[in-house]
C-alpha positions in Angstrom: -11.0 -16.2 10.1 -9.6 -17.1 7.0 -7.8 -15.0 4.8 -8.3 -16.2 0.8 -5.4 -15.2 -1.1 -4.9 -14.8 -5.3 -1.5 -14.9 -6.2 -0.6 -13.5 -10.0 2.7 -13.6 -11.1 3.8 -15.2 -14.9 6.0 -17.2 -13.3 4.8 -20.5 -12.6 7.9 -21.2 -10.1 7.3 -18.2 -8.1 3.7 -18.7 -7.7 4.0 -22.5 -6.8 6.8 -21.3 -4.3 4.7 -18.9 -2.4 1.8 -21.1 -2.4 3.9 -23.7 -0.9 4.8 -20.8 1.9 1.4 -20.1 1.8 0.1 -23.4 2.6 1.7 -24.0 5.8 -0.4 -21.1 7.4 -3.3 -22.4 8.7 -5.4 -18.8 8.0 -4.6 -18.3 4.6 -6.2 -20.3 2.1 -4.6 -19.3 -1.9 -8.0 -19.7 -3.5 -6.3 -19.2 -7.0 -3.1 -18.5 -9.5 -3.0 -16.1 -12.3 -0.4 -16.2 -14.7 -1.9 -12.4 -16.4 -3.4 -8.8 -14.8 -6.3 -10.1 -17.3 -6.8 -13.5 -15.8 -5.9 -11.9 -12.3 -9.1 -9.8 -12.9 -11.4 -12.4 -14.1 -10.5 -15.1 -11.1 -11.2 -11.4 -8.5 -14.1 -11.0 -9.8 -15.0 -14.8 -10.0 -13.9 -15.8 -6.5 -13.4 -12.3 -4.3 -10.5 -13.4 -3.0 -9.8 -10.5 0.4 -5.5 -10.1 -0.9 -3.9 -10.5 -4.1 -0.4 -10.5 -4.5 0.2 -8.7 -7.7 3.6 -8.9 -9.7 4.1 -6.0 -12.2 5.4 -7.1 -14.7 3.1 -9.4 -16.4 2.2 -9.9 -20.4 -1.5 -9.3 -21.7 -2.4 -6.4 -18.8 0.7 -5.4 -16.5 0.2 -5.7 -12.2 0.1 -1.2 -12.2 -3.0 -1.4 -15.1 -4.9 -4.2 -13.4 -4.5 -2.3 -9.5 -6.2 0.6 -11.8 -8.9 -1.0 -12.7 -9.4 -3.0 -9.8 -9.7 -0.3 -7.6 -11.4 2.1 -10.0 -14.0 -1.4 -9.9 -14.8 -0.7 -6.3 -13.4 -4.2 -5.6 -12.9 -5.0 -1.7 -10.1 -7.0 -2.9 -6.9 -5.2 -1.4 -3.9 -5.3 -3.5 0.0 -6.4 -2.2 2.6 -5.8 -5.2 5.6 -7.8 -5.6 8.7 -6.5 -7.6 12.3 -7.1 -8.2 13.7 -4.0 -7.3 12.5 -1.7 -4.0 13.2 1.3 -6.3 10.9 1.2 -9.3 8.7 4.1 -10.5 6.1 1.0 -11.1 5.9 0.3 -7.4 5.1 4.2 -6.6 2.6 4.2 -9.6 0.8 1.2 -7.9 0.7 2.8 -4.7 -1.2 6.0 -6.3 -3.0 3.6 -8.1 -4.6 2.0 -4.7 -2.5 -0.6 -3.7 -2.2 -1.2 -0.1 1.5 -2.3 -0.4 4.5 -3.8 -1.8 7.2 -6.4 -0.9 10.3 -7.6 -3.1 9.7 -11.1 -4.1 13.2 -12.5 -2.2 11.5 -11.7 1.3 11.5 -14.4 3.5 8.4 -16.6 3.9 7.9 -14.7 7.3 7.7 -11.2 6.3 5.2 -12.3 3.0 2.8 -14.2 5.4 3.0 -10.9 7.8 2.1 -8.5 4.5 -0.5 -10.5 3.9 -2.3 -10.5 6.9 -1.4 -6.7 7.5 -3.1 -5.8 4.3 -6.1 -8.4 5.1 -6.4 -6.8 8.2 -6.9 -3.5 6.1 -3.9 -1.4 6.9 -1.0 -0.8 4.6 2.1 -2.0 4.4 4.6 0.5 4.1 8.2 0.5 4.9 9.1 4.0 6.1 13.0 3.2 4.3 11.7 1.7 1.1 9.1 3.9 0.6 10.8 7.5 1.8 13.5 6.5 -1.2 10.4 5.2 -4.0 8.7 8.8 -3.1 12.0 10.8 -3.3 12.8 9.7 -6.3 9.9 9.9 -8.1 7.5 13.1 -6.9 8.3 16.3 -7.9 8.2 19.2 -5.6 5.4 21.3 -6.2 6.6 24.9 -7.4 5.8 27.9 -5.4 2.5 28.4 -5.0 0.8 25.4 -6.6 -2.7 24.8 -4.9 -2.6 21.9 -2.4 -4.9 19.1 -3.6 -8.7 19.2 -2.9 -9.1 18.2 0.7 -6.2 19.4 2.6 -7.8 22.3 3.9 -10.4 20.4 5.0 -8.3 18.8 8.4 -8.2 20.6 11.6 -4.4 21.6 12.5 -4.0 18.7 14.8 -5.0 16.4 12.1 -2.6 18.1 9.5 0.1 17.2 12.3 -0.7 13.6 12.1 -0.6 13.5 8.4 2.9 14.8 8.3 4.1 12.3 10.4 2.5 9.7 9.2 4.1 10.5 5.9 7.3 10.5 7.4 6.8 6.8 8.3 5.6 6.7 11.7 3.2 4.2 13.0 0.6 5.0 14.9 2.2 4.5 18.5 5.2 6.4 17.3 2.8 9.6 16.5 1.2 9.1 20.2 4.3 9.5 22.0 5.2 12.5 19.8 2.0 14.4 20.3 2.0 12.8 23.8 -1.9 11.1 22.7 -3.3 7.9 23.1 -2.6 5.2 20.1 -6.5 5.2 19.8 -7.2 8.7 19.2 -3.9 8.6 16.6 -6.2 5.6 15.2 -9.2 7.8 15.0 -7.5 11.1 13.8 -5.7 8.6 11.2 -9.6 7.3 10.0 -10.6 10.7 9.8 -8.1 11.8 7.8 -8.6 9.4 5.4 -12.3 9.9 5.2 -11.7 13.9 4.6 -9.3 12.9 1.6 -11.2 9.7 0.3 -8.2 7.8 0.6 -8.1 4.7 0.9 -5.5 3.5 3.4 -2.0 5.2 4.7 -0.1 4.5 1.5 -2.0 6.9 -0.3 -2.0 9.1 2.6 1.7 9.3 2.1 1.6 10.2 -1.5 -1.0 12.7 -0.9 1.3 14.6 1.3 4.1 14.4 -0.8 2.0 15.4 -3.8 0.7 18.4 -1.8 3.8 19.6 -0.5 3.2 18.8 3.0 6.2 16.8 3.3 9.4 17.9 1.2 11.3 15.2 -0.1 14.2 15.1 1.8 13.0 15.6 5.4 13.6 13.3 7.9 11.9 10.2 8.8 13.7 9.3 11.8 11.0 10.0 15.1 13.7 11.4 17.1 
């Protein structure tokens, strides 16, 4: 099956360069180039491309303001940010704003393809490193007795455990051999989760848990 890519950036060079990446991969097809948020949005809804690879900074409508209204759209189109730097309060802002990753733009060719097809697949890509310091950085801990957000009373204790684990960057076999559960019950706890919350995939999961206080800045993400 083949994976139809948009790529938005305003650099023309960067765009030709990961098409020519792109190219070489005979399950990706780049359907399109956007050299705006506003253009990227037109050519979505034009073509319904399944990834775009958004850059943020972009004139007429910025990457953050067009994964807004993409998502707020109801678009099946999943969205994979690029940026400069792997600590920018745009990036985090994207990742509340529904996209389902982010890579810096000097990756090699390798790990692009791979984001791509992890976020086609419909799972996130979220680097437990990169995104533990974006989260620190940015989300305030909730004073004392702040109410969680809507939702988190809602999962059983078991699925409250997986949560907090996933939020501390664990993938899903990692969680298994900490509760000592199968990876496809992880899976199916994981779904659950994010149909209780109406998230849509584990990046948000792992702001919501942040936001809420489940997690505390600062705590580990190491399994051990």
């Amino acid at each position: 099956m083949t994976t139809r890519v948009l790529l938005a950036d305003d650099q023309a060079l960067v765009r030709r360069g990961f098409r020519l990446i792109l190219e070489l991969e005979s399950d990706i097809e780049v359907v399109a180039e956007a050299g705006d948020g506003r253009e990227a949005l037109r050519l979505i809804r034009e073509l319904e491309p399944d990834v775009v690879v958004m850059d943020i900074r972009m004139p007429e409508l910025d990457g953050l303001e067009a994964t807004r209204r993409l998502q707020s759209s109801g678009s099946p189109t999943r969205v994979l940010v690029l940026t400069t730097f792997d600590l920018n309060e745009y990036v985090y802002e994207a990742m509340r704003a529904g996209a389902s990753g982010f890579l810096l733009k000097d990756v090699p060719s390798e790990q692009l393809v791979a984001g791509i097809r992890t976020v086609a697949a419909g799972d996130a890509l979220l680097s437990p490193t990169v995104t533990r310091r974006l989260i620190e950085h940015f989300v305030q801990r909730p004073p004392p007795g702040t109410v969680p957000p809507r939702g988190l009373d809602q999962l059983t204790q078991r699925e409250t455990e997986v949560l907090t684990l996933m939020a501390r960057g664990l993938s899903n076999g990692e969680i298994a051999r900490e509760l000592f559960l199968g990876e496809a019950t992880i899976k199916t706890y994981v779904g659950r989760i994010l149909q209780k919350l109406g998230l849509r995939d584990r990046v948000q999961a792992v702001v919501f848990a942040y936001e809420s206080g489940l997690v505390q800045a600062g705590e580990s993400l190491d399994p051990s």
